[in-house]
C-alpha distance (Angstrom), angle and dihedral (degrees) to the residues before:
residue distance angle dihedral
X1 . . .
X2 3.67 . .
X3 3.87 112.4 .
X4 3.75 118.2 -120.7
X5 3.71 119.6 -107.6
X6 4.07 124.5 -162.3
X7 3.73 119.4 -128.9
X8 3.98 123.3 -157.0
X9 3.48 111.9 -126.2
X10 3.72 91.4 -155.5
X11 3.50 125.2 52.6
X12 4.04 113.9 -96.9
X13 4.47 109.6 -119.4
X14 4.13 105.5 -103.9
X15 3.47 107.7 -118.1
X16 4.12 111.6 -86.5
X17 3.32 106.5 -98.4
X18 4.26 117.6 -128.1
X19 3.56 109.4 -83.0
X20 3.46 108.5 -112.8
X21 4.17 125.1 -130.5
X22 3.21 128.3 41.5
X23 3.83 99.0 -96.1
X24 3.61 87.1 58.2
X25 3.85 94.7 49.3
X26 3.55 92.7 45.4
X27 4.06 88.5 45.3
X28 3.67 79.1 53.8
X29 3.43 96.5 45.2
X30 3.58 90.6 58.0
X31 3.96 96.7 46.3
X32 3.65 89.7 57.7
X33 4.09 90.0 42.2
X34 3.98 79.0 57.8
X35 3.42 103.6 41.9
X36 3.94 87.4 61.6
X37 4.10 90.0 47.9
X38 3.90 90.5 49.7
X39 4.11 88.7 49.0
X40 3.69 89.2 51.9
X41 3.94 95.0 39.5
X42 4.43 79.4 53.4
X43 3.73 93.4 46.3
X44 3.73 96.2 48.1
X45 3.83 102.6 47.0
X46 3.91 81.9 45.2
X47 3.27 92.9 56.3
X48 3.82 101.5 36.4
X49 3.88 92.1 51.7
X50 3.92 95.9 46.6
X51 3.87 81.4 53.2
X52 3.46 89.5 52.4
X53 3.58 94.5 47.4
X54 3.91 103.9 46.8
X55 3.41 91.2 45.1
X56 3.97 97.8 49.4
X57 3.97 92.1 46.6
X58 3.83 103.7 26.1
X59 3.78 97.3 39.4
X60 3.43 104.2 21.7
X61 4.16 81.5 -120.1
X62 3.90 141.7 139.7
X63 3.75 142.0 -139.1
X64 4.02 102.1 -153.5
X65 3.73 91.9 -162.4
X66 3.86 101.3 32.8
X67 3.46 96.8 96.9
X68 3.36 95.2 52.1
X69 3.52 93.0 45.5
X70 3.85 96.6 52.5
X71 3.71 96.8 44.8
X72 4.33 91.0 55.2
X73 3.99 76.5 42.9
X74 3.71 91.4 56.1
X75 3.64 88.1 36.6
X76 3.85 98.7 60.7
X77 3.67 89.0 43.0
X78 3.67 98.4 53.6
X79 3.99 91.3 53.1
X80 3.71 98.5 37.6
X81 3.91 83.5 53.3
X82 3.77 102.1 56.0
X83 3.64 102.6 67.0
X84 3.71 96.6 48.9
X85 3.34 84.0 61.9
X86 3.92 90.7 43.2
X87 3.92 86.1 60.1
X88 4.12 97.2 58.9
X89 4.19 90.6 31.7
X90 3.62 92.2 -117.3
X91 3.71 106.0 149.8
X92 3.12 128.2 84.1
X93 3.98 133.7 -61.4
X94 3.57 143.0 143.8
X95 3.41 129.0 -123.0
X96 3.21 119.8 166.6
X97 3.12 93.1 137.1
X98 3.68 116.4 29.3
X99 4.21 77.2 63.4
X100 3.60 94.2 68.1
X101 3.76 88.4 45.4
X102 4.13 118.0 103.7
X103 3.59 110.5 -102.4
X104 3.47 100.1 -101.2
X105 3.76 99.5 51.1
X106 3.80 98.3 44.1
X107 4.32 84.8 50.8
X108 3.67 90.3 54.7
X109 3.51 95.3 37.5
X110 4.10 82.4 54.4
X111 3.65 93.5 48.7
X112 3.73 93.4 47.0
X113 4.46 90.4 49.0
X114 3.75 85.9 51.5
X115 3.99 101.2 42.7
X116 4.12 83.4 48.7
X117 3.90 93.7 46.9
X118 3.68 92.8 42.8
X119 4.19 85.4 57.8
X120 3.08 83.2 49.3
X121 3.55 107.9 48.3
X122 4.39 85.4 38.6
X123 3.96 82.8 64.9
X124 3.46 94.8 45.3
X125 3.46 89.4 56.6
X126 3.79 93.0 49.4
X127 3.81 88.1 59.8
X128 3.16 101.0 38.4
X129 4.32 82.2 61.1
X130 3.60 90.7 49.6
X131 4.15 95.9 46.7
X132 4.36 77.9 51.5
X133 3.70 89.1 54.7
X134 3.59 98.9 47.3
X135 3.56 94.6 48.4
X136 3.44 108.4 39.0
X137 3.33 98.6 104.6
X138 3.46 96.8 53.9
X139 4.24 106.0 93.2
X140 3.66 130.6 -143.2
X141 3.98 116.1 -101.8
X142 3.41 96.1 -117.1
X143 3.45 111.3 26.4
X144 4.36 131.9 44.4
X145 3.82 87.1 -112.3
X146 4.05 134.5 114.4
X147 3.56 117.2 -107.9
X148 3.96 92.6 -136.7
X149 3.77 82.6 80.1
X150 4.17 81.6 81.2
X151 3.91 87.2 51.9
X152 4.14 94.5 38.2
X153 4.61 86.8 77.5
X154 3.82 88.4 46.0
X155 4.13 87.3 57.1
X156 3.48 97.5 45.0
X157 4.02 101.5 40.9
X158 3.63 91.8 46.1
X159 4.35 88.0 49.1
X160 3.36 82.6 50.0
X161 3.34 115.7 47.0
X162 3.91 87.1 46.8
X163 3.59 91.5 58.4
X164 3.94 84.4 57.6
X165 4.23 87.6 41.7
X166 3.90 83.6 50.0
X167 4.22 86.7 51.8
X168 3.42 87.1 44.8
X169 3.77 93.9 57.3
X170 3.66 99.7 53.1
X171 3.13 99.8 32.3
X172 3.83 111.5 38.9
X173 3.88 130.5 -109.5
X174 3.89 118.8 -67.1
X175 3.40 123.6 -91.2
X176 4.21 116.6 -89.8
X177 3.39 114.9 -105.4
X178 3.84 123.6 -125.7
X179 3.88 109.2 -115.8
X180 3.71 83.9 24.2
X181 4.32 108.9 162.7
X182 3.96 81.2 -113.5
């Protein structure tokens, strides 16, 4: 008896291919770099806030600086988040109408969105270093630290993702995934 083998009925992605350059390594360097800051921003407010939680209903307990400490937690991982999902276009946008665009136009029109956001987000960034400045030495309630550590994720995500807007201009938007949520 012959055993039975599965067959995908759609094709499986390639493998990506190594971004090529060095600004694209070293953009890639630094998504990984992030990746591993937004994993341990995730695991501490996790564990911080289940902490909180057992202790304040099993034990009748409190954590004075947990709730500080899980919303900067939730904070850094919010930011850190956004432009990985910047690189591979996956938040939201509509377009309606750039789809019934010809090819050309709606890729230019693409380019042109990103290279304005990326300004955008590049002075965003610049601000968001300036707030940090000003209020650095202004400390957390709870805990001996600066409260520019809630403005430090907004700097770096918005740097970030408009290094991957920037990409995105010259080079074109990503690919759409199949089984995308679109």
């Amino acid at each position: 008896m012959k055993p039975r083998t599965m067959e995908h009925t759609l094709p499986l992605p390639a493998a990506a291919a190594a971004p090529t350059g060095w600004p694209l390594r070293l953009l890639g360097a630094l998504d990984r770099l992030v990746t591993g800051a937004l994993l341990a921003a995730v695991a501490a407010m996790v564990t911080v806030v289940s902490a909180q939680v057992a202790l304040r209903y099993g034990l009748n307990q409190s954590i004075d600086w947990a709730d500080e400490i899980g919303r900067l937690a939730f904070v850094w991982s919010i930011f850190l988040a956004i432009p990985l999902g910047v690189r591979k276009g996956a938040h939201i946008g509509i377009d309606l109408l750039v789809d019934k665009l010809p090819a050309a136009v709606a890729g230019g029109l693409r380019r042109f969105a990103a290279a304005a956001s990326g300004t955008m987000l590049a002075a965003i960034a610049w601000a968001a270093v300036r707030v940090c400045i000003e209020q650095w030495d202004e400390l957390m309630s709870t805990v001996d630290y600066s409260v520019g550590w809630f403005i430090v994720p907004v700097a770096i995500g918005a740097a970030h993702s408009a290094l991957h807007l920037l990409h995105i201009a010259v080079a074109g938007p990503p690919e759409r995934e199949v089984g995308g949520a679109e």
